[in-house]
N, C-alpha and C positions, 0 to 999 in steps of 0.2 A: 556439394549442393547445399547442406545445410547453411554455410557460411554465406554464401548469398543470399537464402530467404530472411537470414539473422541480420543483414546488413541492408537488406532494401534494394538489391542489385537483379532482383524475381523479383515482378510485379513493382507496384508502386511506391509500398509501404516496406520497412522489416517486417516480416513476418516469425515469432520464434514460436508458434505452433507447429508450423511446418517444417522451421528449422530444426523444430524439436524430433520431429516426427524423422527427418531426414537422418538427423544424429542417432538416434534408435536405430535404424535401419543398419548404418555404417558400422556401429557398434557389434550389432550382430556378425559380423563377415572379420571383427575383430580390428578394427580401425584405433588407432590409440587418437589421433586428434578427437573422435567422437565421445570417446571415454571421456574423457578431459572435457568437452563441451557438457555434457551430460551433467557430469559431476559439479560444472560452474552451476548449472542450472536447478539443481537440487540444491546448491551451497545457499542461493541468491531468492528460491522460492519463484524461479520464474517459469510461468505455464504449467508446472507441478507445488504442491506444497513442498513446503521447507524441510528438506531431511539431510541432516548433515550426515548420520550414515550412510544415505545412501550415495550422497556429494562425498565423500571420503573414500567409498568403495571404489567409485569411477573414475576418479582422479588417483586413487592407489594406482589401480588396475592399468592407469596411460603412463605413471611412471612406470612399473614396471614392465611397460612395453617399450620405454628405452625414448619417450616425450619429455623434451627437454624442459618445457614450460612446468611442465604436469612436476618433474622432478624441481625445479626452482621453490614453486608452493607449499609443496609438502617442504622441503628445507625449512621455509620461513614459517609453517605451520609448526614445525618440532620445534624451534629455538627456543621458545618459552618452558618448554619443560621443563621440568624438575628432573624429570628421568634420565641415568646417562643412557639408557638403550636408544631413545629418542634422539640424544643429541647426535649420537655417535651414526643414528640413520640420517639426522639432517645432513651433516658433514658429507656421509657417503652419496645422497643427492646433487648436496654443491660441484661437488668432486666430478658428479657426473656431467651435469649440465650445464659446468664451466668447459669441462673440455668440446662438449656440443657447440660453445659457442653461445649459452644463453646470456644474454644481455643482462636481465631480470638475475640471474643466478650470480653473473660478476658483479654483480650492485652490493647483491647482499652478502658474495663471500669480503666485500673493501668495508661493510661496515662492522661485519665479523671482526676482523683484521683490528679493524679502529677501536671498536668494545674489548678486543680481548677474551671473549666467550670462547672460543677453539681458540684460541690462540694470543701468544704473549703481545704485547697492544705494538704495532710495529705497523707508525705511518706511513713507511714507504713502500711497502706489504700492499695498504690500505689504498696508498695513490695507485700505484700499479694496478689494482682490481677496479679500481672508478675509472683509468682509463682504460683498461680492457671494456668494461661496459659500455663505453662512449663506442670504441671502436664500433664494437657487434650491434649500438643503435642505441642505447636505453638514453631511454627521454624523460626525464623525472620531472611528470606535470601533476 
């Protein structure tokens, strides 16, 4: 429900007070899509003020409810560390929400591939994950 008030498909307008308010609701009952919307929403400062704790907790929370998007982000969130605990959880995300099928997650495990960060730089590596992403949709606008 919340997806339609966010998108304008209830009523006339999007609405994300109410998608907000809906996302709260679903979360409660343990929804991992709501976790993940929640967590955007805290990330972006939209209809709540900006708290990246708390946009971290709820995007953790929908990856580890096995939310393949949720797991894509937090990947691309840990890349930049410095830290190997970090990398080594980004990887265990890729790993995850490639085999899901994420779009978003084969984009990033083909530029992985191409950088060399997890892995020794190996284009054909890197082709293969850009066309898995096409396959599963990813539309790089």
């Amino acid at each position: 429900m919340g997806d339609k008030y966010r998108t304008g498909k209830i009523g006339q307008w999007p609405d994300d007070h109410m998608a907000f308010e809906c996302y709260v609701q679903a979360s409660e009952k343990g929804n991992a899509k709501a976790f993940f919307n929640l967590g955007m929403y805290y990330l972006k400062g939209k209809v709540v003020g900006r708290d990246t704790n708390k946009a971290s907790y709820y995007i953790t929370k929908a990856a580890n409810a096995g939310l393949k998007e949720a797991e894509a982000y937090l990947a691309w969130q840990r890349i930049g560390s410095n830290k190997g605990v970090e990398k080594e959880k980004a990887l265990e995300y890729i790993d995850n929400a490639t085999k899901k099928g994420s779009p978003v997650a084969w984009y990033i495990k083909g530029l992985l591939a191409r950088s060399g960060i997890f892995q020794s730089n190996n284009s054909d590596n890197a082709d293969f994950c850009f066309k898995q992403a096409t396959f599963y949709g990813f539309n790089k606008k």
